[in-house]
Backbone as a chain_set.jsonl record, in Angstrom:
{"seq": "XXXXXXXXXXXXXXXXXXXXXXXXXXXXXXXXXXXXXXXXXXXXXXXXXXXXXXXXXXXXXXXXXXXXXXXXXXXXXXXXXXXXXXXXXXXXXXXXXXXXXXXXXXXXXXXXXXXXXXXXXXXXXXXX", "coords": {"N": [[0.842, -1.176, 0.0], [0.596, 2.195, -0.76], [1.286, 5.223, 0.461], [0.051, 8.899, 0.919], [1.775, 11.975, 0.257], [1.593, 13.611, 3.616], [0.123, 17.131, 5.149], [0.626, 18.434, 7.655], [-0.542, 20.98, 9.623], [0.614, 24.489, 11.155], [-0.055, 24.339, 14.719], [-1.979, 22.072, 14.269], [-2.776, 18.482, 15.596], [-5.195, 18.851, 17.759], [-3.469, 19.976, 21.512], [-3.019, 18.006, 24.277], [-3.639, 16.96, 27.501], [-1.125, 15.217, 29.41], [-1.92, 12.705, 31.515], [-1.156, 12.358, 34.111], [0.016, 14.704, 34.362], [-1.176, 16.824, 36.574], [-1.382, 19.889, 37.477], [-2.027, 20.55, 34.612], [0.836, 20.853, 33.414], [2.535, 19.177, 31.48], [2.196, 18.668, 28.288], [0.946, 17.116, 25.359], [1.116, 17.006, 21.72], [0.135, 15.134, 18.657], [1.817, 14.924, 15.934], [2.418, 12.687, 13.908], [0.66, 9.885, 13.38], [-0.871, 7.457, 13.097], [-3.961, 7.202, 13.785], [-4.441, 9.786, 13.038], [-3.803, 9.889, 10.554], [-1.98, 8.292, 7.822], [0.762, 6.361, 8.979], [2.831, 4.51, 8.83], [4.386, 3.122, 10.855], [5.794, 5.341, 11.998], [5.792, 7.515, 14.957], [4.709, 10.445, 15.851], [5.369, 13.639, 17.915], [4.821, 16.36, 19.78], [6.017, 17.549, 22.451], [5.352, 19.132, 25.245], [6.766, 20.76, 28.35], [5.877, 22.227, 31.047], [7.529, 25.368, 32.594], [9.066, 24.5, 35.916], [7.538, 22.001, 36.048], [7.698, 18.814, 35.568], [8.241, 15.206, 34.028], [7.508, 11.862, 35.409], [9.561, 9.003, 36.083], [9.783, 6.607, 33.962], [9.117, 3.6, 31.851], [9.223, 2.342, 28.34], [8.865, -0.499, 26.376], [9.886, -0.175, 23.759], [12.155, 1.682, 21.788], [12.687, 5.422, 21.82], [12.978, 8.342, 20.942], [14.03, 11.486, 21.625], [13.995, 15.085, 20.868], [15.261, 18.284, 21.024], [13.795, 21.163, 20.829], [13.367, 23.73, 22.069], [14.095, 25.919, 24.921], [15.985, 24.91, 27.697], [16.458, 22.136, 29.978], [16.15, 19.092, 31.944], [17.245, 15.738, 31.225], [16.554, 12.839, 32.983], [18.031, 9.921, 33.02], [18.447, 6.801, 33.514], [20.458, 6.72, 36.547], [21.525, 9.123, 35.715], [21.792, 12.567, 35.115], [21.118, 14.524, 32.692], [21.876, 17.459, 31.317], [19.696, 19.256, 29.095], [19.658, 21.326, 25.986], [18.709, 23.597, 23.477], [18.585, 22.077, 20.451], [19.372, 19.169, 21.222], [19.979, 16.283, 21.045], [18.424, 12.421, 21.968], [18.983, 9.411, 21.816], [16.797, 6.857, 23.641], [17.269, 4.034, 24.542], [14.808, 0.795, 24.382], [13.396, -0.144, 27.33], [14.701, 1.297, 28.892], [15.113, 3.563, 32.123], [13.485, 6.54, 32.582], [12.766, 10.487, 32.371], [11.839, 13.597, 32.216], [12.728, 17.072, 33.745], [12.216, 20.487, 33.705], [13.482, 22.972, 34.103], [13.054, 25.377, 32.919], [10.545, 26.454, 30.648], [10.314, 23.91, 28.295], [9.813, 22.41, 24.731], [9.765, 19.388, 23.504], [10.788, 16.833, 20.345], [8.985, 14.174, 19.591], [9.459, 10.907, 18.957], [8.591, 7.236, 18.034], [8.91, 3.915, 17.095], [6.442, 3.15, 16.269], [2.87, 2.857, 14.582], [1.021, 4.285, 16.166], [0.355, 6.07, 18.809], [-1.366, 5.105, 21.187], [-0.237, 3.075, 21.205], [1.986, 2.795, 22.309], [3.384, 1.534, 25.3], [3.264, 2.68, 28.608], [5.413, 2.381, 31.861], [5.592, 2.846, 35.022], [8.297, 3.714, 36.533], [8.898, 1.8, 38.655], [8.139, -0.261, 37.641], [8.697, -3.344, 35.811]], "CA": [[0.0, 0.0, 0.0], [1.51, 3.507, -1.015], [1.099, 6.28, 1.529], [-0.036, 9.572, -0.194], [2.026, 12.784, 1.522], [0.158, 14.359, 4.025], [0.919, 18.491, 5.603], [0.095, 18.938, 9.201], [-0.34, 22.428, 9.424], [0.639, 24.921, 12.344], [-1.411, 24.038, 15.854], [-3.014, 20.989, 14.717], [-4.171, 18.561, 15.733], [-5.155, 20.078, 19.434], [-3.098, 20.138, 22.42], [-3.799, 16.98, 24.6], [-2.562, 17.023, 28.812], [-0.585, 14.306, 30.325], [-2.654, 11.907, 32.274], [0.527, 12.596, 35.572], [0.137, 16.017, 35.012], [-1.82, 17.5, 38.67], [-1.712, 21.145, 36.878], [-1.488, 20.363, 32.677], [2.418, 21.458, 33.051], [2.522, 18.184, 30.538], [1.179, 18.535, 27.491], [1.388, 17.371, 23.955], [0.289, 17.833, 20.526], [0.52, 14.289, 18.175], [1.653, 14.897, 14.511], [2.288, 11.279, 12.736], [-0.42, 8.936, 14.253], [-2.002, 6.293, 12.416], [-5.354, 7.448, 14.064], [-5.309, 11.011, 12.377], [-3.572, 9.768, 9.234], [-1.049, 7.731, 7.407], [1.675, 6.387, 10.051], [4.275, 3.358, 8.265], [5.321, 2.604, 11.747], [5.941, 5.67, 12.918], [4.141, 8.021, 15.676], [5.871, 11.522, 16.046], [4.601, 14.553, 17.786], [5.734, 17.819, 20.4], [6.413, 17.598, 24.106], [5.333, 20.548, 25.739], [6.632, 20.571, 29.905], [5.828, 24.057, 31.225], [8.585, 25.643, 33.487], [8.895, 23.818, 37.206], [7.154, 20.73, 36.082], [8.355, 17.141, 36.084], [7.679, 13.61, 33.721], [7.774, 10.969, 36.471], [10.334, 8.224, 35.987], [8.928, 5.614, 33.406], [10.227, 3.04, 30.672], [8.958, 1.693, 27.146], [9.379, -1.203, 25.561], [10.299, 0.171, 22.4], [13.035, 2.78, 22.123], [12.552, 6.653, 21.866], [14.214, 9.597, 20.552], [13.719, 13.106, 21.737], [14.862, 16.305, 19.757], [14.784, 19.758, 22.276], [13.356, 21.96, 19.583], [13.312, 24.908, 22.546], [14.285, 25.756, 26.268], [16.276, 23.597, 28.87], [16.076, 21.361, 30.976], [17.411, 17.995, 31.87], [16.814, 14.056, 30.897], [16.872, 11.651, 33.64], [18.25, 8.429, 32.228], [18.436, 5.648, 35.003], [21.331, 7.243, 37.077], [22.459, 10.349, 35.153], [21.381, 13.484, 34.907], [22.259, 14.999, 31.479], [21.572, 18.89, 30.801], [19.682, 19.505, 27.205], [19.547, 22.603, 25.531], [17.846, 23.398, 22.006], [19.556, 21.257, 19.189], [20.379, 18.02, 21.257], [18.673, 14.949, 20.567], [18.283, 11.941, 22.658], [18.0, 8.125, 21.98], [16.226, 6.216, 24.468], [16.981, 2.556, 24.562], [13.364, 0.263, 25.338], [13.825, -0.47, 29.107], [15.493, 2.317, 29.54], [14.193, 4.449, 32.718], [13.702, 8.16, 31.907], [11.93, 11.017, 32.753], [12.427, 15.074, 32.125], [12.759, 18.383, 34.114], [12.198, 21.743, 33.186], [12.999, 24.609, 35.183], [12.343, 26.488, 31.989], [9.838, 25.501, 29.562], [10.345, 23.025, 27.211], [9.546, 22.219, 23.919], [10.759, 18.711, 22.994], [10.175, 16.853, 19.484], [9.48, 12.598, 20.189], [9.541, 9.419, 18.068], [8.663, 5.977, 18.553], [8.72, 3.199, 16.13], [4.712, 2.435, 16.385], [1.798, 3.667, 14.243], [0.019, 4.967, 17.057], [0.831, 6.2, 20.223], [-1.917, 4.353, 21.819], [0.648, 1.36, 21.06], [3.29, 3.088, 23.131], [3.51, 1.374, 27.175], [4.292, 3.56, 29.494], [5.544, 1.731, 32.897], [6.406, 3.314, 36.176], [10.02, 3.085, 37.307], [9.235, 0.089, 39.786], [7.334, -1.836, 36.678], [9.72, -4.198, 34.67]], "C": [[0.886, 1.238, 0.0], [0.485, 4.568, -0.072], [0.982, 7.899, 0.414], [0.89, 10.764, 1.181], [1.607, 13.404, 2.279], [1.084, 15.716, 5.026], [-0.318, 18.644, 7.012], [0.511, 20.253, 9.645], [0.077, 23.043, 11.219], [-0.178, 24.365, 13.54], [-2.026, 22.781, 15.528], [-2.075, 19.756, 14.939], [-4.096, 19.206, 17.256], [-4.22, 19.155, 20.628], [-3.53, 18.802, 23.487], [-2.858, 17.308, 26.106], [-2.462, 15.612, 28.694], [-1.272, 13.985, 31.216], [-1.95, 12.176, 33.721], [-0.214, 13.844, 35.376], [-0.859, 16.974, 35.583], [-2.413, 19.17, 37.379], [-1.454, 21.321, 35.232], [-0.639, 21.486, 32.848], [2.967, 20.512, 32.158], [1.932, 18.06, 29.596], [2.05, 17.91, 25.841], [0.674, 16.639, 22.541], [0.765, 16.347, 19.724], [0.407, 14.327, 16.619], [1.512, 13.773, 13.691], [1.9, 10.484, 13.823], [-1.021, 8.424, 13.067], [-3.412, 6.496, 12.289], [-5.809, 8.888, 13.49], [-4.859, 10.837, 10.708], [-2.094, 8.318, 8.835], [-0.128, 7.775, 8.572], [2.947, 5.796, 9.269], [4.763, 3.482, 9.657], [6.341, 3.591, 11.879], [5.585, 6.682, 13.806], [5.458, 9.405, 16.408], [4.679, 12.786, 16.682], [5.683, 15.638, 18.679], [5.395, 17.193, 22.143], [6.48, 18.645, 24.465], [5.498, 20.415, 27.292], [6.954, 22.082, 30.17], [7.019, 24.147, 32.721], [8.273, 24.941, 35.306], [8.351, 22.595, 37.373], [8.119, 19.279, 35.5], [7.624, 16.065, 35.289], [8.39, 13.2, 34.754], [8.659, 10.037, 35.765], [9.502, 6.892, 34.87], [10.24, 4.834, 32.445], [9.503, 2.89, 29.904], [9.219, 0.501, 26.533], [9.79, -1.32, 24.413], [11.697, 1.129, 22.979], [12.388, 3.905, 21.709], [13.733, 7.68, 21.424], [13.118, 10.65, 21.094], [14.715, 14.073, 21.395], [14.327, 17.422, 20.648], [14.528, 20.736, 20.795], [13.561, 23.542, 20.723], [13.404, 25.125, 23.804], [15.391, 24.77, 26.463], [15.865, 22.972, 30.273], [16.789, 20.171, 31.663], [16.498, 16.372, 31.561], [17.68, 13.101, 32.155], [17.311, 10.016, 32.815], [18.325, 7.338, 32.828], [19.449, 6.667, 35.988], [21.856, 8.789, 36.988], [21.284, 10.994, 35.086], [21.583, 14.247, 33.206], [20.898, 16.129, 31.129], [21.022, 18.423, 28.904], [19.286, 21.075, 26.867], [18.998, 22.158, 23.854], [19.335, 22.576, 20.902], [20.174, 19.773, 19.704], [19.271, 17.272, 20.751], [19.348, 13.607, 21.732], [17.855, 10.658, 21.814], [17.869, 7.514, 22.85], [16.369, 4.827, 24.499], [15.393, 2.042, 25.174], [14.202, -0.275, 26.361], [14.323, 0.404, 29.824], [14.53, 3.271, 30.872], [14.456, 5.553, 32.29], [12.936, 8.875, 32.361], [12.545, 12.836, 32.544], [11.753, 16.077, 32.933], [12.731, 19.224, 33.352], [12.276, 22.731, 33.826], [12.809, 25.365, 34.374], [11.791, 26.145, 31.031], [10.468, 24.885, 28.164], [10.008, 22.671, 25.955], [10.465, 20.708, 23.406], [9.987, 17.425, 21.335], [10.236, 15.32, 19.69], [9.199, 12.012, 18.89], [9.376, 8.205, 18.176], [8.318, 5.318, 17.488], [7.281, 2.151, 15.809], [4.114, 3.316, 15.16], [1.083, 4.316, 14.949], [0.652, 4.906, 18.377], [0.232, 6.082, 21.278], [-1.68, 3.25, 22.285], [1.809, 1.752, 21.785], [2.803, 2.996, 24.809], [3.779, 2.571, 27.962], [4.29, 2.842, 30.993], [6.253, 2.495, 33.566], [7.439, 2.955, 36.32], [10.105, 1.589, 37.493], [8.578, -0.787, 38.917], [9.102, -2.124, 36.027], [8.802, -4.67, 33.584]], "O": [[1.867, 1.275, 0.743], [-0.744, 4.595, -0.007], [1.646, 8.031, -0.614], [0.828, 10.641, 2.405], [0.88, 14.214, 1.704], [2.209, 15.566, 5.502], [-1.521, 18.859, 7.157], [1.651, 20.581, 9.973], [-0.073, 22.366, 12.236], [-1.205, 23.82, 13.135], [-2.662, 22.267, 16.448], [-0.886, 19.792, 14.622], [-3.183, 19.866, 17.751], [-4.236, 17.925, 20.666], [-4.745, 18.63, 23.394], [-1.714, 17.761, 26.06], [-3.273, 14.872, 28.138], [-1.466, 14.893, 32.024], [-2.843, 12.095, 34.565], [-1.093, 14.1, 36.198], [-1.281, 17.902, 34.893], [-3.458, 19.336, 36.75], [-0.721, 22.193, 34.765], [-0.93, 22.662, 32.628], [4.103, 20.864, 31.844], [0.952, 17.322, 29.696], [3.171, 18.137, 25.387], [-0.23, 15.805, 22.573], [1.932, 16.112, 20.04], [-0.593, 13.963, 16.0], [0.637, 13.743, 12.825], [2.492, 10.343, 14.893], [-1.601, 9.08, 12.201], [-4.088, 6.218, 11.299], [-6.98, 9.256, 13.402], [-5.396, 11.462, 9.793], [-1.498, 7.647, 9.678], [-0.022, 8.817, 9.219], [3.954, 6.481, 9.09], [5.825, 4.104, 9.657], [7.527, 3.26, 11.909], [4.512, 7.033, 13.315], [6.492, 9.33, 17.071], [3.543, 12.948, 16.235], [6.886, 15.784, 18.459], [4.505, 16.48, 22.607], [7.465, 19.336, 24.206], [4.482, 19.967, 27.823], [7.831, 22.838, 29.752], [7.239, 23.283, 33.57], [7.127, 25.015, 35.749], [8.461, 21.985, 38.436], [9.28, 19.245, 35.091], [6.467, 15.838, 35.643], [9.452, 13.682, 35.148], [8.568, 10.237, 34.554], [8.513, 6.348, 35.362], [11.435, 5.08, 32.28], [8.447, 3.292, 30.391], [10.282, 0.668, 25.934], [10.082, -2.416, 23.934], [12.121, 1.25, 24.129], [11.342, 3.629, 21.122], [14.955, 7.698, 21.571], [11.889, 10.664, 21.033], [15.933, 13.981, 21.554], [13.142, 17.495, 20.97], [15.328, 20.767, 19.86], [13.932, 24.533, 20.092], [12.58, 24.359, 24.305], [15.713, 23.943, 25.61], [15.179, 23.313, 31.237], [17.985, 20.284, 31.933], [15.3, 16.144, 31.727], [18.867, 12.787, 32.247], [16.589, 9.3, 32.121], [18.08, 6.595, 31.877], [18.831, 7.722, 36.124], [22.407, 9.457, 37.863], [20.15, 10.522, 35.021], [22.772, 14.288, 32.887], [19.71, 15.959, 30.856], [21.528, 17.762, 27.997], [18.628, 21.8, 27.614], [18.905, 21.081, 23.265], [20.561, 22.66, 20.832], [21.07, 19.183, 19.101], [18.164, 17.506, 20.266], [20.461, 13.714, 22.248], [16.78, 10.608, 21.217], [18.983, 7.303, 23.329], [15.257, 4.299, 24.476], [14.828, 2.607, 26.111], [15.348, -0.722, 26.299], [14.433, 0.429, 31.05], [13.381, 3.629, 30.615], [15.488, 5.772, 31.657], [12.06, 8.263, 32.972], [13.722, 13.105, 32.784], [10.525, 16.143, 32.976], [13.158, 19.005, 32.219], [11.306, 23.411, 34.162], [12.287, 26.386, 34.822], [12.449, 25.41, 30.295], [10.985, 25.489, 27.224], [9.071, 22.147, 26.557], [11.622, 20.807, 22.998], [8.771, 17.238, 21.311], [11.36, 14.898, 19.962], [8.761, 12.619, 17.913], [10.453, 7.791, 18.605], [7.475, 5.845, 16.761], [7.131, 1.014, 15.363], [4.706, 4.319, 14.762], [0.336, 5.094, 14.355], [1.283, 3.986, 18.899], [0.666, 6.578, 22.317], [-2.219, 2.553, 23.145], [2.699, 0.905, 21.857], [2.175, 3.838, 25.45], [4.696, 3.341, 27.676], [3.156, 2.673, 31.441], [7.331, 2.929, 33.159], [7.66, 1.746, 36.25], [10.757, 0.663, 37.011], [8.391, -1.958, 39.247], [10.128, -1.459, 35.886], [9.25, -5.309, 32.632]]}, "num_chains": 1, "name": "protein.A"}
C-alpha cells in the first residue's frame, strides 16, 4: 500500500494534557499517528513541559528519541542526569528508565517506532 504525503499544518491537531500532570504542566500535541492519518510505523509529535514541572520516571518497551526543539532542561536516564539545551537529541533505549525536568519551559520533538501512540507502554520506574 503507497502512503499519499500528508501536511500537518501549524497548531493541529489540538493540544492533549498528560494523564501525571496535577496542573497540565505536561502537554502534547501528536503529529504522525495512524489514528489522524497515514503512520508506516511511525508516531511523532511535540512535548510541551511548562517551566517547574516534572515527567515521572517511566520506561517503554520500544526505544525513543527526543529532539529539544526549545528551552532547557534535563533528561533523567536511570542514574544520570544529562543537561539539554535546544539542538540536542536523545536516543532512548526500550527499558530504559527516563523522565524530564524543566525549570524552563520546554519544547521537545518525540519518536517511537509504532503507528500509534496508543501502542506506546508507558511503565512506572518500579514496573519491569
Amino acid at each position: 500500500m503507497t502512503h499519499q504525503p500528508v501536511h500537518i499544518p501549524d497548531g493541529a491537531p489540538d493540544l492533549k494534557v498528560m494523564k501525571e500532570a496535577s496542573r497540565a504542566g505536561l502537554k502534547y500535541r501528536l503529529l504522525i499517528d495512524a489514528d489522524g492519518g497515514p503512520s508506516s510505523d511511525l508516531c511523532q509529535g511535540l512535548f510541551y513541559i511548562e517551566d517547574g514541572h516534572a515527567e515521572s520516571p517511566h520506561h517503554h518497551d520500544i526505544p525513543e528519541t527526543i529532539h529539544v526543539i526549545e528551552g532547557k532542561g534535563f533528561a533523567i536516564l536511570g542514574d544520570k542526569r544529562q543537561p539539554l539545551s535546544p539542538g540536542d537529541t536523545l536516543f532512548i533505549p526500550a527499558g530504559l528508565v527516563h523522565g524530564f525536568e524543566a525549570p524552563e519551559s520546554m519544547t521537545l520533538l518525540f519518536s517511537f517506532p509504532v503507528d500509534r501512540f496508543a501502542d506506546v507502554a508507558y511503565h512506572d520506574a518500579d514496573q519491569t
